[in-house]
C-alpha positions in Angstrom: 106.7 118.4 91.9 103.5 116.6 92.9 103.2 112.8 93.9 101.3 112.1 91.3 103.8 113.8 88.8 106.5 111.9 90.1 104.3 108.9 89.5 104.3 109.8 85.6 107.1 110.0 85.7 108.5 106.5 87.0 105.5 104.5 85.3 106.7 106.1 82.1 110.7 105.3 82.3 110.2 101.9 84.7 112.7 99.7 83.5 111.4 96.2 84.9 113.9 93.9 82.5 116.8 96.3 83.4 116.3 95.7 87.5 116.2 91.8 87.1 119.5 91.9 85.2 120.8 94.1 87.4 119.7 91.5 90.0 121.3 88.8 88.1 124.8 90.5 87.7 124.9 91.4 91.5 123.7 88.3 92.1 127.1 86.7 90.0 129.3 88.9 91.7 131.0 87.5 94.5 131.5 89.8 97.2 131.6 86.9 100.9 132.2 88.1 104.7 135.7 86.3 105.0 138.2 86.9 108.3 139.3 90.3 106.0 135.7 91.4 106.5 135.6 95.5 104.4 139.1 95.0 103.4 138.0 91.5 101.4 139.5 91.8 97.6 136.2 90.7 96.6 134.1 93.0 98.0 136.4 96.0 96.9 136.4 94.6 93.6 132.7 94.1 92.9 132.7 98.3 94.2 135.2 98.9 91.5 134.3 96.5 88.5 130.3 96.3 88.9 128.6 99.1 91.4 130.7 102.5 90.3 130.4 101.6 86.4 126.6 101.0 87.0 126.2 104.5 88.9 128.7 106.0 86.5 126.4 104.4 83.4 123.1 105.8 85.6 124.6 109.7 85.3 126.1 109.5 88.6 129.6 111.2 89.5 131.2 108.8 91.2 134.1 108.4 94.0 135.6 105.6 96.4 136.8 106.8 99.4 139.7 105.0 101.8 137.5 102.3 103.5 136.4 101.7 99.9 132.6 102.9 100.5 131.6 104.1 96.9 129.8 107.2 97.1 127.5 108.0 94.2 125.9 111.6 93.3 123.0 112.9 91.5 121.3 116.6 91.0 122.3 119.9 90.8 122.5 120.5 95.1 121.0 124.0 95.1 121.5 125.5 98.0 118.3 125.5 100.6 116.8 122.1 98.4 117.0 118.8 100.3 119.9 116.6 100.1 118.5 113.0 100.0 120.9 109.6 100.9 120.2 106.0 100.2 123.2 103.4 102.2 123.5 100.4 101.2 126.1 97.2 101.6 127.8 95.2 98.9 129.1 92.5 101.8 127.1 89.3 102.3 127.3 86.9 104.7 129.4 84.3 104.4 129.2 81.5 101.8 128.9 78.8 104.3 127.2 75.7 103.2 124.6 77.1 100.7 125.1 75.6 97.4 126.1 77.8 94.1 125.8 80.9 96.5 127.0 83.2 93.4 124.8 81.6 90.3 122.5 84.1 89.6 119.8 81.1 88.7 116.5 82.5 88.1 114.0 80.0 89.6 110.7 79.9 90.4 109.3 81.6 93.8 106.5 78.9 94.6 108.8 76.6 95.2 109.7 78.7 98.6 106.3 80.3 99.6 106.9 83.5 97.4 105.0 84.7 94.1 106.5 85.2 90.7 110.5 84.6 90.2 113.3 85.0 92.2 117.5 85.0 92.0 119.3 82.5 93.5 122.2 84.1 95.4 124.0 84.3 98.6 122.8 88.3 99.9 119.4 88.2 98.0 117.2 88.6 101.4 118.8 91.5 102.7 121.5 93.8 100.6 120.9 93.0 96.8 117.6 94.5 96.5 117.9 97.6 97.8 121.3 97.8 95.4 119.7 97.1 92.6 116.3 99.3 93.1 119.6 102.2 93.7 120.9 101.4 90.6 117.4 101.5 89.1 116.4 105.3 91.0 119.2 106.2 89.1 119.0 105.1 85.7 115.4 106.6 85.5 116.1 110.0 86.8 118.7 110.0 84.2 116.8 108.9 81.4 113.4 110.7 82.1 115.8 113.8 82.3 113.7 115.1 85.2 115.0 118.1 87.1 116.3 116.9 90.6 117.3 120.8 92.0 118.4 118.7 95.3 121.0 116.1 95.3 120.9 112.3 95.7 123.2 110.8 97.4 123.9 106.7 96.7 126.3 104.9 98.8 127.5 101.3 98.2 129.4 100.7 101.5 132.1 98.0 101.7 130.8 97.2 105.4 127.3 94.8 105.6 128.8 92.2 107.5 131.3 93.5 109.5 130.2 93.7 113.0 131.4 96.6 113.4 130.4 100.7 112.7 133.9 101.8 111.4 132.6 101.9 107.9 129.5 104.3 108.7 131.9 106.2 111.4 134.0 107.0 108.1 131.2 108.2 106.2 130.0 110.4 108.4 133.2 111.9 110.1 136.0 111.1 107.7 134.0 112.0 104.5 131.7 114.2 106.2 129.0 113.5 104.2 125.4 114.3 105.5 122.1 114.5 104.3 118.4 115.6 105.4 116.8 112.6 104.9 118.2 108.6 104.4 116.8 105.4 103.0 119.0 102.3 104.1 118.3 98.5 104.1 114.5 96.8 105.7 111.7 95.8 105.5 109.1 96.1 102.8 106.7 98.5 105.0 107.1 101.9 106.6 109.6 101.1 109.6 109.2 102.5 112.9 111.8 101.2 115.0 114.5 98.7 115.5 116.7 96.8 118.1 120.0 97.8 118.9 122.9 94.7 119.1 126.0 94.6 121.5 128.2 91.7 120.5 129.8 90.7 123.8 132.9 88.2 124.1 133.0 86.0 126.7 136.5 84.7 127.7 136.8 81.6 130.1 140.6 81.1 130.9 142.1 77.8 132.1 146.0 76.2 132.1 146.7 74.0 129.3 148.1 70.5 130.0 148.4 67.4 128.1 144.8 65.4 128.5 147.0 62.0 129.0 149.2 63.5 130.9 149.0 64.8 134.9 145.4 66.6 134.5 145.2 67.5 138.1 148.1 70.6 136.8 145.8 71.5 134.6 142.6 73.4 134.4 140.4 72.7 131.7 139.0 76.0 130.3 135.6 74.4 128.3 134.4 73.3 131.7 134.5 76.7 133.5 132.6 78.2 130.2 129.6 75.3 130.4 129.4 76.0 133.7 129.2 79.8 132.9 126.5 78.5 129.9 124.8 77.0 132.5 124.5 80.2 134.7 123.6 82.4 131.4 120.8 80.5 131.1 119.2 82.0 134.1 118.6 85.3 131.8 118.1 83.8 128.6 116.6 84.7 126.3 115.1 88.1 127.9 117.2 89.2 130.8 114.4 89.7 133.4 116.4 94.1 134.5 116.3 94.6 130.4 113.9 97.8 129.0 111.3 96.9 127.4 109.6 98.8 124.5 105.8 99.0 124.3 106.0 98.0 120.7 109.0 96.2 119.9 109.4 94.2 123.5 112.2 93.0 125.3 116.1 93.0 124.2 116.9 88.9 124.1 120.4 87.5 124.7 121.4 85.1 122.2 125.1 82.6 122.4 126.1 83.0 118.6 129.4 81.4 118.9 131.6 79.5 121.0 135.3 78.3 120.3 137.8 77.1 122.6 142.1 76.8 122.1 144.8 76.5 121.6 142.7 74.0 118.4 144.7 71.4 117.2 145.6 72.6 112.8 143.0 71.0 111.0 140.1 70.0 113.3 137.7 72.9 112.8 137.7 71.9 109.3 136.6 68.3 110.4 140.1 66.3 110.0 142.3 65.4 113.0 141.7 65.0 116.6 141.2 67.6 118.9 144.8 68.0 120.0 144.9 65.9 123.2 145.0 69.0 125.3 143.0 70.3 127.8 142.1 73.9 126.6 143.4 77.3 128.2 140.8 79.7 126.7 137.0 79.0 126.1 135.2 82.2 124.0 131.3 82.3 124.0 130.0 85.0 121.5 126.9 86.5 122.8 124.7 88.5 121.0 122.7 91.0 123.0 119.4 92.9 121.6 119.0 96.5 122.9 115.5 97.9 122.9 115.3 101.6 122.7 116.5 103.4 126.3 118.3 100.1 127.4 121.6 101.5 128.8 124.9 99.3 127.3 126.6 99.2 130.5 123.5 97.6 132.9 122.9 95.1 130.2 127.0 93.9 130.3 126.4 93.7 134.6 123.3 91.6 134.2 125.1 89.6 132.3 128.3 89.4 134.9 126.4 89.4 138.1 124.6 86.2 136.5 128.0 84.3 135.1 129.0 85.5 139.4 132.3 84.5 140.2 134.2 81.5 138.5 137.3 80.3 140.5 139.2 78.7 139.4 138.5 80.0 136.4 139.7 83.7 135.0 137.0 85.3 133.3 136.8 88.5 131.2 134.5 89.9 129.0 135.1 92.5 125.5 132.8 94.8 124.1 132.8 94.4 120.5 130.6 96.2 118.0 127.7 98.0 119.1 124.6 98.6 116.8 122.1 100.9 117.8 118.3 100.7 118.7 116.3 103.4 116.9 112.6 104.6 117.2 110.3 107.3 114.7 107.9 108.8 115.2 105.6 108.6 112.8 104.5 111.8 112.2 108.3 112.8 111.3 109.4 114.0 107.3 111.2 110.6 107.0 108.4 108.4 107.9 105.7 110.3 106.1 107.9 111.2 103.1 108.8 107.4 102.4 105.0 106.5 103.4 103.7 108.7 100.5 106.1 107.3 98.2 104.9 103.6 99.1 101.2 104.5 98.6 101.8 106.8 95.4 104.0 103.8 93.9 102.3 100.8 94.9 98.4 102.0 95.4 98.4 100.7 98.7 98.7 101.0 102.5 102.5 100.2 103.8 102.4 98.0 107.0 104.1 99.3 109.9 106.8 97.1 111.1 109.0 97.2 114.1 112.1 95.0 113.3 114.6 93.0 116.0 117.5 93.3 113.3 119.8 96.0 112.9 122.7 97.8 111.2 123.3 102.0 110.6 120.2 103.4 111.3 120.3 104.2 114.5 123.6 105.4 114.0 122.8 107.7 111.5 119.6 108.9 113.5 121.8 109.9 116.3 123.9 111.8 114.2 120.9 114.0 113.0 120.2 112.4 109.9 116.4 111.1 110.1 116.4 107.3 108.8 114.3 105.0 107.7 114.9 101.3 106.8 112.9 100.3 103.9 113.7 97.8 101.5 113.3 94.4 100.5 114.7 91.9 103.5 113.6 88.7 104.1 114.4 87.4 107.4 113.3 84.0 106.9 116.2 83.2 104.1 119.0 85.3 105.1 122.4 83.2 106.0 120.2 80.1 105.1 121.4 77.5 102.7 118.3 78.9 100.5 118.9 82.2 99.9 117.3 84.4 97.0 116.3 87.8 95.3 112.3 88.0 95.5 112.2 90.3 92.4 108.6 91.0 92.8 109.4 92.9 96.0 113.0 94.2 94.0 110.4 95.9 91.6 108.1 97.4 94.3 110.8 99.0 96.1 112.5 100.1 92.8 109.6 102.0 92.1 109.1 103.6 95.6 113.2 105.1 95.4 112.4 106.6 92.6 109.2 107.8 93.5 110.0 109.2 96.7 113.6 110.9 95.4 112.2 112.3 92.6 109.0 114.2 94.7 111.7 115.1 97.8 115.1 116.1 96.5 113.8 119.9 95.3 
């Protein structure tokens, strides 16, 4: 199977009305980040009631495993032909304060900088895109009825938002699946590298007391952690002992959240006072970017020798989910394989793009399965209050799935 066969092949059977209302209906399916994060009903429903009877509809055999990760299959998986994976996400970010974050509007693109139409929906600029060119890959290798002697492997992961790698830990180690080569969510290019992310906690500890009462017993945690603010800011945003890459730059260090207790009920969602108590526990989120070859551990120090010591004050710090950095070369199968599928599809050169975000990738690279993130992400919407499906770019990548499983999974 040549290129230019598999290019018949999806001109021929290129569905364009099916993708956009299979943009709409993902679109219209809620499926938030809430404080249940991969175990959210939502989430687990839109799996059950929208993604596995689309893949099941596509030809696909289907199955949900126990984090609720649908795994989808395609081909007849001869042995010694390559076994080819697409991983995806169903969770968006949170609702938050966008309006109508589940209509499904179509609207018109110029009215945000972008040709042709778009979908209104919460999860447009990063997840429902590469979903719904999935769905599409699927669909036309059924219907064309073209021999795939490989096997396709399509998985709609509960995880997306979840700050954490438990869900691809159970794909690869609990359901042990694997795969020669892997599409997953990014940018609409050929990508070469990424940033890793350690989310850090920091925990400023204080003694409650009542504010109108006899202060001096007390010890006000929100003061220790501005003071400790105040100190971060020596290495922010690009700690000065952090790696940096030659092509994707420095790792920066970000505060992402800050929240202090014991909260009096009600006043984080803007009604009552703040408790009248001086506050025993101050937590700053941080968000630290990893370039490639940054080591985990020196980061966390740079980070504590510049905090230094804060008595009164207790002060702790908790690793929480660690993403990792990646970086192809680009003479490898994956980067050349999804490159000829771009220019075969599309008639064009793919840019090369280095990207600061990140999710499984390098994961997945580090557990020998050669990744590439390629898809339809649009930074400058995502978690916004405008969010949307650029369908134009849906179509493109739609094409380029299909091109590149059809010419690669023999």
């Amino acid at each position: 199977m040549t290129a230019k066969d598999a290019k018949k092949i999806v001109e021929k059977h290129f569905d364009q009305k099916r993708v956009k209302d299979s943009v709409i209906e993902i679109a219209q399916t809620p499926c938030p980040q809430t404080e249940l994060y991969e175990r959210e009903p939502l989430i687990l429903r839109a799996i059950r009631n929208f993604f596995r009877p689309a893949f099941e509809a596509a030809g696909c055999d289907t199955w949900i495993d126990d984090y609720g990760n649908l795994i989808a299959t395609q081909g007849e998986g001869r042995k010694g032909s390559k076994r080819l994976m697409f991983l995806s996400y169903a969770m968006t970010w949170t609702e938050g304060t966008m309006p109508n974050p589940w209509s499904g509007e179509i609207m018109d693109g110029e009215d945000y900088g972008v040709e042709g139409e778009v979908v209104w929906g919460r999860g447009g600029s990063e997840y429902h895109p590469t979903n719904a060119a999935m769905i599409e890959c699927a669909r036309l290798i059924k219907e064309s009825g073209v021999n795939i002697p490989g096997k396709i492997i399509y998985i709609i992961s509960s995880a997306g938002h979840t700050s954490s790698s438990d869900p691809v830990y159970h794909l690869l180690h609990n359901d042990q699946l694997s795969a020669d080569l892997c599409i997953t969510i990014g940018p609409k290019g050929v990508f070469l590298g990424n940033m890793g992310r350690l989310d850090l906690k920091m925990n400023i500890r204080g003694k409650s007391v009542h504010s109108g009462g006899e202060i001096k017993v007390g010890l006000n945690a929100i003061e220790g952690g501005l003071i400790a603010i105040d100190r971060l800011k020596k290495i922010m945003p690009f700690p000065p002992k952090g790696v940096k890459d030659p092509d994707m730059g420095q790792g920066r260090l970000s505060i992402i959240g800050m929240g202090s207790y014991p909260f009096s009920p009600g006043y984080h969602n803007g009604v009552g006072s703040g408790g009248h108590t001086l506050q025993n526990l101050m937590r700053v989120m941080l968000d630290r970017r990893l370039a490639p070859g940054q080591d985990v551990e020196e980061a966390i120090q740079e980070i504590k020798d510049a905090v230094g010591d804060m008595s009164p004050w207790k002060i702790t710090f908790e690793r929480s989910a660690l993403q990792y950095p990646t970086k192809l070369k680009k003479d490898s199968e994956i980067v050349r394989s999804v490159a000829e599928a771009y220019r075969t599809a599309l008639d064009e050169e793919p840019k090369e793009i280095y990207v600061d975000y990140t999710i499984d990738a390098g994961y997945m690279n580090m557990n020998g399965i050669p990744t590439i993130m390629m898809g339809a992400v649009d930074m400058r919407f995502a978690h916004g209050d405008t969010e949307f499906t650029n369908l134009n770019d849906t179509y493109d990548i739609a094409k380029i799935y299909a091109n590149w499983a059809i010419a690669n999974a023999r």
